[in-house]
C-alpha positions in Angstrom: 79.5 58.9 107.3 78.3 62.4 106.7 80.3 65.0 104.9 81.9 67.4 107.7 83.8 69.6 106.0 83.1 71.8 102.7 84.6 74.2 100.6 82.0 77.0 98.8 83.9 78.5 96.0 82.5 81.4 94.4 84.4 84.1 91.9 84.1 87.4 93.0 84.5 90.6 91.4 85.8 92.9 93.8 83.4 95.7 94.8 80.8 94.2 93.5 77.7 92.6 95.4 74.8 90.6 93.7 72.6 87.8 93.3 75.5 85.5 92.8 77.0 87.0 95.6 74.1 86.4 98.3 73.8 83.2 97.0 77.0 81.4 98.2 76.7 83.3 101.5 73.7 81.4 102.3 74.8 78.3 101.0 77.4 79.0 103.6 75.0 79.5 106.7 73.0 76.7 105.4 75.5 73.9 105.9 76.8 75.7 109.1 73.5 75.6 110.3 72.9 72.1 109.7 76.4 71.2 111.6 78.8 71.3 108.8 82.2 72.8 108.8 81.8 74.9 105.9 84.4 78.2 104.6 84.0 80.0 101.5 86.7 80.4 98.8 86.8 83.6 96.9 89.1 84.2 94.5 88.9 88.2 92.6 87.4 87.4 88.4 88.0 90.1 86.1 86.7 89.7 82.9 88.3 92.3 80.7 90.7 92.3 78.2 89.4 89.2 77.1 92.8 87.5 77.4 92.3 87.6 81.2 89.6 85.2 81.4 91.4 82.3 80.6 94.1 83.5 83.0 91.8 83.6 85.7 90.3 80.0 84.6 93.9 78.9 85.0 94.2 80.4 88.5 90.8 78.3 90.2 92.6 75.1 88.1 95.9 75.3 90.3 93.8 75.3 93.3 94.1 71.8 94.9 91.1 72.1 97.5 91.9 68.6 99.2 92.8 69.3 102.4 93.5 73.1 104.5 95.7 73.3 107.2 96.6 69.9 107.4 92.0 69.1 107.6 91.3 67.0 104.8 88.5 68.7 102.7 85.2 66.2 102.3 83.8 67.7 99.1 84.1 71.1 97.0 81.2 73.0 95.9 81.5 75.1 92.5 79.3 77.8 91.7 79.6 79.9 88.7 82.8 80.2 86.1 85.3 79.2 87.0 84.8 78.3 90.3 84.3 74.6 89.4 87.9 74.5 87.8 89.4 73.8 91.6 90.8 70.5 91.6 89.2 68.0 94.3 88.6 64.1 94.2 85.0 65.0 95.4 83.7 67.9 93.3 80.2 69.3 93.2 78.5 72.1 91.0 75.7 73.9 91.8 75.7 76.1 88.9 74.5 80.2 89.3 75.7 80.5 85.3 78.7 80.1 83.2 80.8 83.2 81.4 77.0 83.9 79.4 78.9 86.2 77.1 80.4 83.4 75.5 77.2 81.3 75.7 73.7 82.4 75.2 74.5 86.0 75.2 77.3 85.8 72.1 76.0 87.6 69.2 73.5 89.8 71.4 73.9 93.4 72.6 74.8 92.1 75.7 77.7 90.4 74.9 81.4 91.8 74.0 82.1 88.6 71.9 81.8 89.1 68.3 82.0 86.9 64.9 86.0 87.3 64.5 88.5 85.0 64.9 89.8 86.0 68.7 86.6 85.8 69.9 85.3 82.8 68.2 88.5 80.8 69.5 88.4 81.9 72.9 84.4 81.2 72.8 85.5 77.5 72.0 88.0 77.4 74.5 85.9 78.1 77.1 82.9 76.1 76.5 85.3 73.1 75.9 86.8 73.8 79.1 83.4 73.9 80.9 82.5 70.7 79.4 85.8 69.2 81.0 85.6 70.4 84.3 82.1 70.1 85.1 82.1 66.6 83.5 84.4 66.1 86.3 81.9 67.0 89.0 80.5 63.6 91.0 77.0 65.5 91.0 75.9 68.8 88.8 73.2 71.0 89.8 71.8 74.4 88.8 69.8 77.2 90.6 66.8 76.7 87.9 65.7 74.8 84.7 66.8 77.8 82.7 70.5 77.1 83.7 70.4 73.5 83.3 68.6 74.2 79.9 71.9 76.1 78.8 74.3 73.6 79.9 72.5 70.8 78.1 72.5 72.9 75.1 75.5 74.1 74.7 77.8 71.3 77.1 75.8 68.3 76.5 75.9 68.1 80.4 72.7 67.0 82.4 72.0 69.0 85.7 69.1 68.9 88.1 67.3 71.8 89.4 67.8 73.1 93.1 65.8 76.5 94.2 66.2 78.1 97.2 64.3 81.0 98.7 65.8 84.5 98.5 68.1 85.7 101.5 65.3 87.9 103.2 62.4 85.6 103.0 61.6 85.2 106.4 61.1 89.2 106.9 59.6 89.8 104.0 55.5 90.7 103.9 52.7 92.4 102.2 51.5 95.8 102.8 49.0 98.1 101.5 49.4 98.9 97.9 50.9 102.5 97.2 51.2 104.5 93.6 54.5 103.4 92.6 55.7 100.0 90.6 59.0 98.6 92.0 62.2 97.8 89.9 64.8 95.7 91.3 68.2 95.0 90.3 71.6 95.9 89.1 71.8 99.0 86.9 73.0 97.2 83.8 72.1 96.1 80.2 71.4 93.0 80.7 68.6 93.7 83.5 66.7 96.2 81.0 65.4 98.7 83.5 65.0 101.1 81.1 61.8 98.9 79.6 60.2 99.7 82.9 61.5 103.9 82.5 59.6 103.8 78.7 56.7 101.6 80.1 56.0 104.1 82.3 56.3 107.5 79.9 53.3 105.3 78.1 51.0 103.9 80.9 48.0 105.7 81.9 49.4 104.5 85.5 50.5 104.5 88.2 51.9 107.9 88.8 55.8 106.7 89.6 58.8 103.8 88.9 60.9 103.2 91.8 64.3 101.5 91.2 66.6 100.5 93.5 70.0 98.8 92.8 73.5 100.1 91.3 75.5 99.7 88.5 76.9 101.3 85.2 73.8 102.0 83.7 72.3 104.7 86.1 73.7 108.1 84.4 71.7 106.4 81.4 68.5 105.6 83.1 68.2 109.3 84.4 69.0 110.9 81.1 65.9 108.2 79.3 64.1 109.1 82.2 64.7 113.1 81.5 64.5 112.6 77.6 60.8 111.2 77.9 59.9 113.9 80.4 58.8 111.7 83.2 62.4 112.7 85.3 59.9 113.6 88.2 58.3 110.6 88.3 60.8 108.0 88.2 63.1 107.7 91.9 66.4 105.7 92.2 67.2 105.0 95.9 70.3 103.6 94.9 71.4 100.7 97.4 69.0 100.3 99.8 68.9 98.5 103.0 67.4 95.1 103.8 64.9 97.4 105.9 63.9 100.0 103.1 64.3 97.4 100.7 61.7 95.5 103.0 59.1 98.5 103.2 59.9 99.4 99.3 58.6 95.9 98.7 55.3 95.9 101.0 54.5 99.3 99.7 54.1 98.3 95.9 51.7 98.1 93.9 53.6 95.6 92.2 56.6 95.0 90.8 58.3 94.8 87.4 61.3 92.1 86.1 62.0 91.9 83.0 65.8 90.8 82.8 67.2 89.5 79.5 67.1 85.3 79.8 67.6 85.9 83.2 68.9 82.6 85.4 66.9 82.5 88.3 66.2 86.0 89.7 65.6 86.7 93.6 63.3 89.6 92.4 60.5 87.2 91.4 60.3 85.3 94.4 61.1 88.5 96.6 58.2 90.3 95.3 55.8 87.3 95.8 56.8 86.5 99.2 55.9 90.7 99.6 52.6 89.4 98.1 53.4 91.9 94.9 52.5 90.3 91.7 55.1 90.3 88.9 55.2 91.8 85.3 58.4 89.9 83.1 58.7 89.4 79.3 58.7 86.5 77.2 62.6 86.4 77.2 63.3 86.5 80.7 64.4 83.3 81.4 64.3 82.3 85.0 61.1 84.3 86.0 59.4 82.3 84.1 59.4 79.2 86.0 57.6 81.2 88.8 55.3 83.8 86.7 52.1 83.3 84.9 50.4 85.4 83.1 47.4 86.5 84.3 48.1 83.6 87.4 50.3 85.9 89.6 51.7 88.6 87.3 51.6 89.7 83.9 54.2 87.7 81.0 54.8 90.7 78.3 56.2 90.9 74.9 59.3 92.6 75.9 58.2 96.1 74.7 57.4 99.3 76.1 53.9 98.9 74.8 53.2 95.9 76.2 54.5 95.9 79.4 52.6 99.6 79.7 49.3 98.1 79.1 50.3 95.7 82.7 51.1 98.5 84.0 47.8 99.9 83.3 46.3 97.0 84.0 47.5 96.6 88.1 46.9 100.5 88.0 43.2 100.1 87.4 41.9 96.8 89.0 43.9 97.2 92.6 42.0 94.2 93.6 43.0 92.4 91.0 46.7 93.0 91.4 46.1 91.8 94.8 44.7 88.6 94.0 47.6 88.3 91.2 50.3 89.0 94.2 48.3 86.3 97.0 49.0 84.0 94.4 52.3 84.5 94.0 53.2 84.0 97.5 51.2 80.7 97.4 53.9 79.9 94.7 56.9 81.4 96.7 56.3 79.5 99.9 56.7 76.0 98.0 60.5 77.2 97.6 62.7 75.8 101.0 65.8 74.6 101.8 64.7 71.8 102.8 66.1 68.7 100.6 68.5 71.8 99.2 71.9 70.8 100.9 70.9 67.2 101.6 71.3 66.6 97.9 74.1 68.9 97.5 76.3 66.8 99.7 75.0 63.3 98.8 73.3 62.6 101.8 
């Protein structure tokens, strides 16, 4: 008998909208669409002081997901930390990431955890509390082999790979290639936007940067942007829309992601479905399952240098960054839903 009804449990910081975000929305739709009785759990993560994570772990673990409203519930998908900790005789994870800051991002600039005792306990704690809820998962899955890569290393937990296509990949299309490189994302550390800002104050071309997204790091970004005297050439449009985002995409010359170990990234496949090709870095994770260098984009030491010389490189030989981009979307259109939520729910 098929599963009927299903729980999507994802752990939301309030205010805030992202990758992680879109992506249990459209697991959502998905299993509506296919006849399911799905419903999405949210449940508000804060992540600061420190102290509070484990309090919020401990929240998701008194959740007992069986049954709502006197309907039993057929299974329970987790998504990222600590989603999973709901407690359900038929529990699934189909991993976005764990709490990286204790994980692969500990000892990094992007990470608040340091080398003392408080943080080195609590670090424990919650990997050995990962390694106790997902083990009790029927089936674990990740988003991409970057995430399962990490759970392996660091849980000893074995997870397959399931990608899905971004949210606006049915609208999204090529157009004819404009002056500007397009950076996408939210404004923060991790997602290294200012590599594109001092890319650009090096590369012979093109003329402008165009980033769209939010986030804590913009006041920072203008003032690099100022400092290296190209303030006039980079925009930030903020939040756009799905339609500016659309034409901001189709109006590229191409577009760079270069995220820090990144887990998936809807950038890379957004920009290839636009038929844009893609300049990363070495340590980006995720994109790299999709980007190869000189294939459909350009794979850069993550350095201004380097990634300026791409840059450059799409600047000069237009038809060659549109040949890099066609490619890219012959990559992008092998990633469906298809098989997607048939494995998620066992069938």
């Amino acid at each position: 008998m098929a599963v009927r009804t299903i729980l999507v449990c994802e752990a939301q910081v309030p205010l805030v909208r992202g990758g992680a975000e879109i992506h249990v929305r459209q697991l959502v739709d998905r299993l509506r669409d296919r006849g399911y009785a799905a419903d999405l759990v949210s449940v508000p993560f804060k992540w600061y002081p420190k102290e509070e994570i484990l309090a919020h772990a401990a929240a998701w673990r008194l959740l007992d997901l069986s049954e709502s409203n006197g309907t039993p519930v057929d299974l329970v998908i987790g998504t990222k930390f600590p989603s999973y900790f709901a407690r359900h005789p038929n529990k699934v994870a189909w991993l976005i990431h764990q709490y990286r800051a204790a994980y692969e991002l500990c000892g990094t600039v992007y990470s608040d955890f340091a080398h003392v005792d408080l943080d080195v306990g609590l670090r424990r704690q919650i990997i050995d509390l990962d390694t106790v809820m997902l083990g009790e998962c029927r089936r674990v899955f990740t988003n991409a082999r970057n995430t399962a890569s990490r759970l392996e290393k660091f849980n000893g937990l074995r997870a397959e790979p399931l990608y899905h296509p971004p949210r606006l990949a049915d609208r999204l299309a090529g157009g004819p290639a404009g002056d500007y490189l397009l950076s996408v994302g939210r404004l923060e550390t991790v997602k290294r936007h200012d590599l594109a800002v001092r890319a650009l104050a090096q590369a012979g071309g093109p003329p402008r940067l165009v980033i769209v997204g939010e986030g804590t790091q913009e006041a920072n970004l203008r003032r690099l942007a100022e400092d290296l005297g190209i303030g006039d050439r980079v925009v930030f449009e903020g939040a756009a829309g799905d339609d500016r985002l659309l034409e901001l995409y189709a109006g590229a010359l191409g577009v760079v992601y270069a995220p820090f170990d990144e887990d998936y990234g809807y950038v890379t496949l957004e920009a290839f479905l636009a038929r844009k090709p893609v300049v990363t870095a070495r340590d980006s994770g995720g994109t790299l399952e999709f980007v190869e260098d000189g294939v459909n984009g350009f794979v850069c030491d993550p350095d201004p240098a380097a990634i300026a010389g791409a840059f450059s490189r799409l600047s000069d030989d237009r038809a060659r960054a549109k040949a890099l981009g066609d490619a890219g979307c012959d990559r992008a259109r092998l990633v469906t839903w298809d098989g997607v939520i048939e494995r998620l729910v066992g069938e």
